[in-house]
C-alpha positions in Angstrom: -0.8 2.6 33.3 -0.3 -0.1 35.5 0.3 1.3 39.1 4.0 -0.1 40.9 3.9 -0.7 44.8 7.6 -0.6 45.8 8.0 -2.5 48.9 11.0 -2.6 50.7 11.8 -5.9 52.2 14.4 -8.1 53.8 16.4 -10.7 51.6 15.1 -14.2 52.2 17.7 -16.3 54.0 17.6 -18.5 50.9 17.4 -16.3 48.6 18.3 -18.0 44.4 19.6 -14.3 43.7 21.8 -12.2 45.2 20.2 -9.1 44.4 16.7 -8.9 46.6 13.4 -7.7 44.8 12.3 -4.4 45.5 9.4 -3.7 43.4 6.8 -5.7 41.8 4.3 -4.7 39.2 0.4 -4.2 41.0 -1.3 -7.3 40.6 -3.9 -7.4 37.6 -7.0 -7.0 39.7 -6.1 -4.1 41.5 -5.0 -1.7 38.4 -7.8 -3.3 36.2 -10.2 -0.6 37.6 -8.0 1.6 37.5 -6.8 1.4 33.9 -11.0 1.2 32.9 -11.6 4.3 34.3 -8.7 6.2 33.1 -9.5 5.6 29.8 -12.7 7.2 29.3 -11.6 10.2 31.3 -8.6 10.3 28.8 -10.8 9.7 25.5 -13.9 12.6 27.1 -10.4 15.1 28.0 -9.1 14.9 24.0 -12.3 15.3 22.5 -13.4 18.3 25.2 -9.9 19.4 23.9 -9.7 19.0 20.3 -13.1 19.9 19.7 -12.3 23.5 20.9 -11.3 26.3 18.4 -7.5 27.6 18.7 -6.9 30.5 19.8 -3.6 32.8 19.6 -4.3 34.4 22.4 -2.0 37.2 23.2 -0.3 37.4 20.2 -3.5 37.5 18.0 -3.8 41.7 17.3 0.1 41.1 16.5 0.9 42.3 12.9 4.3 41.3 13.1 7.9 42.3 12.6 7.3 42.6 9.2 5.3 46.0 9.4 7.9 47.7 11.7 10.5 50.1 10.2 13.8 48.4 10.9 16.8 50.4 11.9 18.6 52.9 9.6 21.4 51.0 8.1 24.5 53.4 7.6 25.1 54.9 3.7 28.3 54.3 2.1 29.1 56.9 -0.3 30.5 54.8 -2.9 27.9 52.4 -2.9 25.2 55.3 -3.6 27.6 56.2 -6.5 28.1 52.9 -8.0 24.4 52.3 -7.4 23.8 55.8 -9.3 25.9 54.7 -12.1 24.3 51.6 -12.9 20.9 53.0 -12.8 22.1 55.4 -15.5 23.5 52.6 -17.3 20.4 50.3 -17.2 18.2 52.8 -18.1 20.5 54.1 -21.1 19.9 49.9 -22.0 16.8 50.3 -21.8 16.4 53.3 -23.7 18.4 51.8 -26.6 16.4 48.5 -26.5 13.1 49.9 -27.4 14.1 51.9 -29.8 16.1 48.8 -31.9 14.8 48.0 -35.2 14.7 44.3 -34.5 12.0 44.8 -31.3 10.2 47.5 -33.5 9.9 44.9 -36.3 9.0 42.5 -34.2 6.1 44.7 -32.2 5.0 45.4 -35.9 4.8 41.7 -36.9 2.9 41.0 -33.7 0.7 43.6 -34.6 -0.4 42.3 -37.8 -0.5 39.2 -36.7 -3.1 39.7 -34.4 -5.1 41.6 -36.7 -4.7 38.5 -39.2 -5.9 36.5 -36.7 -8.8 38.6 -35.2 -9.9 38.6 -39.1 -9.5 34.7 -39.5 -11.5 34.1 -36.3 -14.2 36.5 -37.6 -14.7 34.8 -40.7 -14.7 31.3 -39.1 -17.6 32.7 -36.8 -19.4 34.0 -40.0 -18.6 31.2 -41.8 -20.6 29.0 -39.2 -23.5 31.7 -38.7 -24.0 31.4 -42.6 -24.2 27.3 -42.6 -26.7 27.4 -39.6 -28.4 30.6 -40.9 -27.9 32.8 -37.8 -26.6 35.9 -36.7 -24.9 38.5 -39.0 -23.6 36.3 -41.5 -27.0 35.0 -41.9 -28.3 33.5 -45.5 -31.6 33.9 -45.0 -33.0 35.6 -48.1 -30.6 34.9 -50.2 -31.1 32.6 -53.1 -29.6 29.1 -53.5 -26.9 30.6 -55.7 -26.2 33.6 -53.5 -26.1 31.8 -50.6 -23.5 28.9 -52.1 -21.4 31.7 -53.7 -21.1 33.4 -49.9 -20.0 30.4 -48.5 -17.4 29.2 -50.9 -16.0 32.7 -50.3 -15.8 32.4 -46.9 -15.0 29.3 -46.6 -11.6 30.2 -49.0 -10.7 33.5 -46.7 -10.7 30.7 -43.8 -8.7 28.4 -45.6 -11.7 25.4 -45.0 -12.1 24.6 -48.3 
C-alpha cells in the first residue's frame, strides 16, 4: 500500500555508489492517510460483497450436457453378435442358478428360519406381557398355579429358563 514517487534525478558529484537512486519509498506521513482510508473502503467492499447471494447467472436454466442425446455411435455387427451371445449365455446362468438345489435349500432354510424366529420373538413378547400382566398374554384371572404353569411354559419355548 505504500504509494512510490519515482523521481528522476542527476547523480551527485560525490556520489558513495555508482548506481544513482531513482525511486524512494513515500515518506510515512504522506501514505499514512492514505493507507487509513483504504482500509475501511476495502473491509465495507468485502462485506457489501460477500454478504450478497451467488448467482449463476446465465448458465442457471442450464440442465446440462448430461440431458442431451449424444451422437449415434456407429454399430459393429460383430459386436451386436457377441453381445447377443453372451446375453443368452448369462441368462441360460441365470436360469440354471435358480433352479439349483443348493439355492432352493438354502431359500427353504431361510424360510424356516425366519418363521423360527418370528415364533421366538412372539413368545419372548408374551412371555413379558404375562410377567407384567398386560396385553394378550395377560395372567390376569388366572390362578397362582395357572399363572406359574403359563410362565414356566413360556419361558422354556424361549429358552429363558
Amino acid at each position: 500500500m505504500l504509494g512510490l514517487r519515482c523521481l528522476v534525478a542527476a547523480p551527485p558529484a560525490a556520489a558513495a555508489s555508482p548506481l544513482p537512486k531513482r525511486c524512494s519509498a513515500a515518506t510515512p506521513q504522506a501514505t499514512a492517510g492514505r493507507v487509513s482510508l483504504a482500509i475501511p473502503a476495502a473491509v465495507s467492499l468485502s462485506l457489501v460483497l460477500w454478504s450478497s447471494p451467488v448467482n449463476a447467472g446465465i448458465l442457471s436454466g442450464f440442465s446440462g450436457l448430461e440431458s442431451r442425446p449424444g451422437p449415434d455411435v456407429p454399430r459393429l455387427e460383430f459386436l451386436e453378435k457377441w453381445n447377443a451371445e453372451n446375453q443368452k449365455k448369462y441368462t441360460e446362468f441365470d436360469n440354471r442358478f435358480k433352479k439349483s438345489k443348493v439355492l432352493q435349500d438354502l431359500l427353504e432354510k431361510s424360510r424356516q428360519n425366519k418363521e423360527k424366529n418370528e415364533r421366538l420373538i412372539q413368545d419372548k413378547y408374551c412371555l413379558r406381557g404375562a410377567e407384567w400382566g398386560v396385553g394378550d398374554c395377560s395372567t390376569e384371572g388366572m390362578s397362582d398355579q395357572d399363572r406359574e404353569d403359563f410362565i414356566a411354559e413360556l419361558k422354556k419355548r424361549t429358552g429363558a429358563e
